[in-house]
C-alpha positions as CSV (number, residue, x, y, z in Angstrom):
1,X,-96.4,-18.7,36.9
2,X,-93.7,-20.7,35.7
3,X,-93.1,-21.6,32.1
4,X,-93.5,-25.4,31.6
5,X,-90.7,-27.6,30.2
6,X,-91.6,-29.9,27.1
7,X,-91.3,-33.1,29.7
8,X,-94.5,-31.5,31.5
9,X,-93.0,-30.4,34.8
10,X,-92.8,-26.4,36.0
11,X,-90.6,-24.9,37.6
12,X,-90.8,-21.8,40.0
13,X,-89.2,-18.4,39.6
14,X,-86.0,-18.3,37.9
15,X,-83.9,-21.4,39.9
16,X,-80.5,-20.8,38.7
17,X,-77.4,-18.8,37.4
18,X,-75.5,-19.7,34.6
19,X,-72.2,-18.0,32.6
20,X,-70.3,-18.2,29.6
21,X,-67.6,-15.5,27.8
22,X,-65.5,-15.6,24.7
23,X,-68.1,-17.1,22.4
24,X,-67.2,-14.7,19.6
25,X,-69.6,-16.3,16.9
26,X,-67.7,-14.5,14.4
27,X,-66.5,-18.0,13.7
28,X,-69.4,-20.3,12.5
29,X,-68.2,-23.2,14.5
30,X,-69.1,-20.8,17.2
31,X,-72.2,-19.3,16.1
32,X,-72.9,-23.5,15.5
33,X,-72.1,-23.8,19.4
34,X,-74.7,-21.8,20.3
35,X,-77.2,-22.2,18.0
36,X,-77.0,-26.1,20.0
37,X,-78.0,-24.4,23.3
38,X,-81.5,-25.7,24.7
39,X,-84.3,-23.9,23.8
40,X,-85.7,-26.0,27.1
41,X,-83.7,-26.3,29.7
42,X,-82.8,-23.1,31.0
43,X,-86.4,-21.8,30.2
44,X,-86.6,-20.2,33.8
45,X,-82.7,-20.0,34.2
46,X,-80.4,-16.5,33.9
47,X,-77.5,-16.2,31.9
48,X,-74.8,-14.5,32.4
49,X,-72.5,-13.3,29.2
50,X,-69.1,-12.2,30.3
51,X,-68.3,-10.2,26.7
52,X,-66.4,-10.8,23.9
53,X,-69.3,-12.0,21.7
54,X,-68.4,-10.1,18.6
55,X,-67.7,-6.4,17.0
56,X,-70.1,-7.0,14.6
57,X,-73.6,-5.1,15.8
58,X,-75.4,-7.0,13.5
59,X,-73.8,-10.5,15.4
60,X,-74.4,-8.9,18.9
61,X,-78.3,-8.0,18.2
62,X,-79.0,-11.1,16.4
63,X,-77.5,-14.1,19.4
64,X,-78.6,-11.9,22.2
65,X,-81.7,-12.3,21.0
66,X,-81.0,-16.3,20.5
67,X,-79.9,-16.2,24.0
68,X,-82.8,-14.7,25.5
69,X,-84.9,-16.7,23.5
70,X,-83.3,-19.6,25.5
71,X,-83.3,-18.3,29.4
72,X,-85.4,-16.6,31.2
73,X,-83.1,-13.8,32.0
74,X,-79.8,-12.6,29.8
75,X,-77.3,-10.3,31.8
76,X,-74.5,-9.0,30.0
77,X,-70.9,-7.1,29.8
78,X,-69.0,-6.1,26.6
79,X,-65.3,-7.5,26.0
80,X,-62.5,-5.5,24.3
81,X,-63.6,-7.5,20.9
82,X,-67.1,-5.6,21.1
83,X,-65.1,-2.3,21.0
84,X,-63.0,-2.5,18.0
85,X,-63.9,0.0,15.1
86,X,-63.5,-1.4,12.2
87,X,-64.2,2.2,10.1
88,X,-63.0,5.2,11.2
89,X,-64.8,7.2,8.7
90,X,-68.0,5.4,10.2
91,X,-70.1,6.0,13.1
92,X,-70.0,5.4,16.1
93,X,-66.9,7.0,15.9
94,X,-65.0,5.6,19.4
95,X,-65.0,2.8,21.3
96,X,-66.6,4.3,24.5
97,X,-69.1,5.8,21.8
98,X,-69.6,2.5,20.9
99,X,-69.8,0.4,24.1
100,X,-72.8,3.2,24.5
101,X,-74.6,2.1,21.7
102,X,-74.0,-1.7,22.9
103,X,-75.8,-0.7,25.8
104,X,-78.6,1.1,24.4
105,X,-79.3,-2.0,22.1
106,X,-79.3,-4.7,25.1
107,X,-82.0,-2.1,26.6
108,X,-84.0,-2.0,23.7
109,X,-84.1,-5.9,23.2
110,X,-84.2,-6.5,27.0
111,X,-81.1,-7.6,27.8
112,X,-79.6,-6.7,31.2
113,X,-76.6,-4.4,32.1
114,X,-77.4,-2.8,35.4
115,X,-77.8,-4.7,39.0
116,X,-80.9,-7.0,39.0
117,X,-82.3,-9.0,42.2
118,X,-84.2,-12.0,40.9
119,X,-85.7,-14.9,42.8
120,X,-84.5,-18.5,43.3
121,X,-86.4,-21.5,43.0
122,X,-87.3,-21.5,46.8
123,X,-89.2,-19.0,48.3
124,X,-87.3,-16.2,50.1
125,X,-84.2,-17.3,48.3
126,X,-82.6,-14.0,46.4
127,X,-79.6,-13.4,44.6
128,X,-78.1,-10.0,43.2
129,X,-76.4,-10.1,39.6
130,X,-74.4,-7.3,39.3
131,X,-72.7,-6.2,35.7
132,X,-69.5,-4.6,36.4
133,X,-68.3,-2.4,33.3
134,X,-64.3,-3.1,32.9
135,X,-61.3,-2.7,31.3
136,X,-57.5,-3.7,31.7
137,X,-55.1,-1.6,33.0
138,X,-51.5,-1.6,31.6
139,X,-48.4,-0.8,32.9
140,X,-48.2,2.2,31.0
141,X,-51.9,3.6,31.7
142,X,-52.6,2.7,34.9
143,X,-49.3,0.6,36.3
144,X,-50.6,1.2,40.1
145,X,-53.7,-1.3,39.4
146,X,-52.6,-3.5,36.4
147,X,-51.7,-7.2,36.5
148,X,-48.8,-7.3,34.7
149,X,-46.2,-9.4,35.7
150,X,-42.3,-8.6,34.0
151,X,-41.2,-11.2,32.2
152,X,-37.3,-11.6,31.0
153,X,-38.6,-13.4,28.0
154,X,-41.3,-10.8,26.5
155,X,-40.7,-8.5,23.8
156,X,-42.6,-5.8,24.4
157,X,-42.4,-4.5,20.8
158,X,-43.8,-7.7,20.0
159,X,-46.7,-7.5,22.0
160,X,-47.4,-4.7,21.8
161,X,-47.8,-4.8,18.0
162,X,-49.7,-8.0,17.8
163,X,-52.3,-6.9,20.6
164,X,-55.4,-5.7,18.4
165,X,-56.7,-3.5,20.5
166,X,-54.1,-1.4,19.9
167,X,-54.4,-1.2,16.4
168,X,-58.5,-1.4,16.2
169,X,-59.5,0.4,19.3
170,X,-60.2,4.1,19.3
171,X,-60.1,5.8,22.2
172,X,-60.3,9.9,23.2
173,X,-57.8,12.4,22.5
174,X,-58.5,14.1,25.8
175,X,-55.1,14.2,27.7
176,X,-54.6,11.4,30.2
177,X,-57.6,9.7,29.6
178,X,-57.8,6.1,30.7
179,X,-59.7,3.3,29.3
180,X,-59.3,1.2,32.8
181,X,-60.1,4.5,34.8
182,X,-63.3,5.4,32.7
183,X,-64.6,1.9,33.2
184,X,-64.5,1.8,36.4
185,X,-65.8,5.2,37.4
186,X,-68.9,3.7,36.0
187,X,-69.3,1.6,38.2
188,X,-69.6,4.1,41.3
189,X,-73.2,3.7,41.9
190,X,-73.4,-0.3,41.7
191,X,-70.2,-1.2,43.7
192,X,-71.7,-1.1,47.1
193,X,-73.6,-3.3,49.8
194,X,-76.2,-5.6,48.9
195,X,-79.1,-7.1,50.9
196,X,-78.6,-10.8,49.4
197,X,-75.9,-12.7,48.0
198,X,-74.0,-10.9,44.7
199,X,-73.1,-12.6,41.9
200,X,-70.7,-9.9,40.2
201,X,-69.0,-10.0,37.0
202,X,-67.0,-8.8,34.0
203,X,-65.1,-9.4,30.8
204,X,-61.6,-8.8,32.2
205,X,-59.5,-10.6,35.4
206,X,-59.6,-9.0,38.5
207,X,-56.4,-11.4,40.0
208,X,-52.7,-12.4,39.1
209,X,-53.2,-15.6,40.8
210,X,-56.1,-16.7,38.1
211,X,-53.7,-15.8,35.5
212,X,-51.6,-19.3,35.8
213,X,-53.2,-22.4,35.9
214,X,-52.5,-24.4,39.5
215,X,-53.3,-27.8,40.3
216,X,-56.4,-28.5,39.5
217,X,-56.6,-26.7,36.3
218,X,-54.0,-28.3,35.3
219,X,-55.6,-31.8,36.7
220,X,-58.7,-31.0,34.6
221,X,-57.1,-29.6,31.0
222,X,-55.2,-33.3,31.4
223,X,-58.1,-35.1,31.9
224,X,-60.2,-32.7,28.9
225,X,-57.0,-34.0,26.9
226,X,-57.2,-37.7,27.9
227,X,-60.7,-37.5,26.5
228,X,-60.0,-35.9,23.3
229,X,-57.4,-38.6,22.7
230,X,-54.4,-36.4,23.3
231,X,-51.0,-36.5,25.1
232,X,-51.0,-35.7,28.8
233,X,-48.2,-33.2,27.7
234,X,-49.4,-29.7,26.4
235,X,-48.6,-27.9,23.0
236,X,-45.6,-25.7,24.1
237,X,-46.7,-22.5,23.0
238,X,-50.7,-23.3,23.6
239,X,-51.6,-20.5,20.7
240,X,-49.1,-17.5,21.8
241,X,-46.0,-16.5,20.1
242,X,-42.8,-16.5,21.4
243,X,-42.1,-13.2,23.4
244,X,-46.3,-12.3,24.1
245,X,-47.2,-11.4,27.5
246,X,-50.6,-11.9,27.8
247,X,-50.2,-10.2,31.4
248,X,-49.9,-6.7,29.7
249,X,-53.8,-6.6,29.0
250,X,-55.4,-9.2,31.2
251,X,-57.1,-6.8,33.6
252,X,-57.1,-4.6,37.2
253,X,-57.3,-4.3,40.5
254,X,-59.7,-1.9,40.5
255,X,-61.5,-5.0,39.8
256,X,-61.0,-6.9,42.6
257,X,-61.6,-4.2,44.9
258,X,-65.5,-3.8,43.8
259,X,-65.4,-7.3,44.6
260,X,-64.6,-7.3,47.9
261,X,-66.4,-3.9,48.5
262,X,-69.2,-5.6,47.4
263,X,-69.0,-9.1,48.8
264,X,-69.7,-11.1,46.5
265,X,-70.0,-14.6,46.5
266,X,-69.4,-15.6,43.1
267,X,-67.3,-13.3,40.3
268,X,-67.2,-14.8,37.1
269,X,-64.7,-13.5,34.3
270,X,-63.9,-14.2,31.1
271,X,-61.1,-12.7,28.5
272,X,-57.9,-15.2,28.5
273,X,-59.5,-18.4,26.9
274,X,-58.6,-20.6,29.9
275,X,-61.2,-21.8,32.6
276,X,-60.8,-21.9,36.0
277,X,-63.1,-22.3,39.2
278,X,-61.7,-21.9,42.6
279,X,-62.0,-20.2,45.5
280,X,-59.7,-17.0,47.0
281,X,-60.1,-15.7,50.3
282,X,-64.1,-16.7,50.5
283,X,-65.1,-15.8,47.2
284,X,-65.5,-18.2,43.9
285,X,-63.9,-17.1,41.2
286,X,-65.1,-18.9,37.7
287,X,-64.4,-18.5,34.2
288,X,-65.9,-20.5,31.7
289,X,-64.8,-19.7,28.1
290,X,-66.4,-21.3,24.7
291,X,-62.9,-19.8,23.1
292,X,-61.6,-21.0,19.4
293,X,-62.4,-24.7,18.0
294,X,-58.5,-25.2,18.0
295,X,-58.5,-24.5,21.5
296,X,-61.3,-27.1,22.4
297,X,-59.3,-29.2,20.3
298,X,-55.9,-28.7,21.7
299,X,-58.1,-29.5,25.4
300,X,-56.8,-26.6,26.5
301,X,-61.0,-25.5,27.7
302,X,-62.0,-27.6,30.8
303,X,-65.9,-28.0,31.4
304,X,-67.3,-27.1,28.4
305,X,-68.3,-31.1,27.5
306,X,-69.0,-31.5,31.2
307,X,-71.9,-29.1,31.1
308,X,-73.2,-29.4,27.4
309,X,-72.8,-25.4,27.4
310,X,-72.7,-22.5,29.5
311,X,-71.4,-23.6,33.4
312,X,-73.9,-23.1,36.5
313,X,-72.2,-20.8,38.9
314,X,-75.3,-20.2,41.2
315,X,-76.7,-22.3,43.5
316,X,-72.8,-23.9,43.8
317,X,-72.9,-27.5,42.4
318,X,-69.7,-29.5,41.9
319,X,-70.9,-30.9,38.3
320,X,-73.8,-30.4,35.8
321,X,-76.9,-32.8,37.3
322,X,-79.4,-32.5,34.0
């Protein structure tokens, strides 16, 4: 039976899919964000959390559990911001260790990290949500599958200094062992064919081409800065310091082969704090970041005012209709 809605009407089985990543409520304008989320709208509605909430345990217990408080239905994949050990004297002792324990505390509370087929608002109407467990690979771990793109400008000293997953990640000492490669071997038992539509997705890009922004992203961050009051022209370094590549971590291949081994419909991502919602080769590719207040307030996050929080990605609508 379907839970009803404070305006008196019910609705059937869970009727749609919506995302959000990079809410890190580390930041209390953040944490304020979310706290603002319906407690009624998406009451029979899944949710899809594309990692990077917080590294804080404490944080990631206490707004998964505001978020399932919220929808129906709470699926979820750890960012590279989960992993980060803060105390290396203190357990858990790794990041993989770690991103365990992340998982063991989503299955205590009921939140979802494994495949799940739920049911649409119509009858016979089925989609499959499928977590994929991910990680980027560089062009020194795994250069065969990373999305790096040379650039004469970087200064790879640079970026690789200021990247903190270098500095607060830990991984094993085993020889040649691979962050991107362990990830991914995880995923061996979900990345096959389904029997309905798939909705995959992780924390991490699976494409160069949704690195940049093309056309219409850059039609829509114009008009998100038109409506903030600000100049059609952008901040020149948009929160990046001269010499950064972001393309050294932004994700792998091995990605977007479980993709397309899959077929999915929809893969949302998350991870580089820009949105973007189009469509490669038959599949939709979405990212819808909350990302830092001065982000939002550069304009530089598309959608987020448009859909008064996390974006719908399944059924397909053009724009928010509550």
């Amino acid at each position: 039976m379907g839970k009803f809605l404070s305006s008196g009407h019910v609705r059937r089985a869970m009727s749609r899919v919506f995302a959000i990543s990079d809410i890190h409520v580390d930041h209390p304008d953040n944490q304020q964000w979310m706290e603002k989320i319906s407690r009624i709208k998406y009451q029979n509605d899944v949710l899809l959390l594309a990692g990077d909430l917080s590294d804080k345990l404490s944080l990631i217990k206490s707004t998964l559990n505001l978020l399932r408080e919220r929808f129906k239905e709470v699926f979820y994949v750890p960012g590279n911001h989960e992993l980060w050990i803060r105390d290396k004297q203190k357990q858990p002792r790794t990041s993989v260790d770690k991103f365990h324990q992340i998982l063991a505390l989503c299955a205590e509370i009921g939140v979802h990290t494994d495949p799940k087929k739920i049911t649409l608002v119509n009858p016979g109407n089925y989609v499959w949500i499928v977590p994929l467990f991910s990680w980027y690979s560089t062009p020194d771990d795994d250069p065969e599958n990373s999305l790096y793109v040379s650039s004469p400008t970087e200064d790879e000293h640079l970026t690789k200094s200021v990247w903190m997953d270098n500095h607060m990640c830990v991984w094993s000492e085993a020889p040649h062992f691979s962050p991107s490669k362990y990830f991914a071997h995880l995923n061996e038992d979900r990345v096959k064919e389904y029997d309905a539509p798939v909705v995959s997705f992780t924390h991490f890009l699976p494409r160069k081409d949704l690195i940049a922004a093309d056309e219409d992203d850059i039609k829509r961050t114009v008009a998100e800065r038109h409506r903030l009051g600000l100049p059609e022209e952008m901040p020149q370094r948009q929160g990046s310091m001269a010499g950064f590549d972001f393309t050294r971590y932004a994700g792998s291949l091995v990605i977007e082969s479980h993709v397309r081994l899959m077929k999915c419909s929809v893969h949302v991502f998350g991870h580089q704090h820009r949105n973007r919602d189009r469509v490669v080769d038959g599949v939709r590719y979405v990212s819808h970041c909350l990302g830092y207040k001065r982000e939002r307030q550069q304009g530089l996050l598309y959608g987020l005012e448009d859909w008064h929080g996390p974006k719908q990605v399944w059924p397909t609508v053009d724009k928010c209709t509550d």
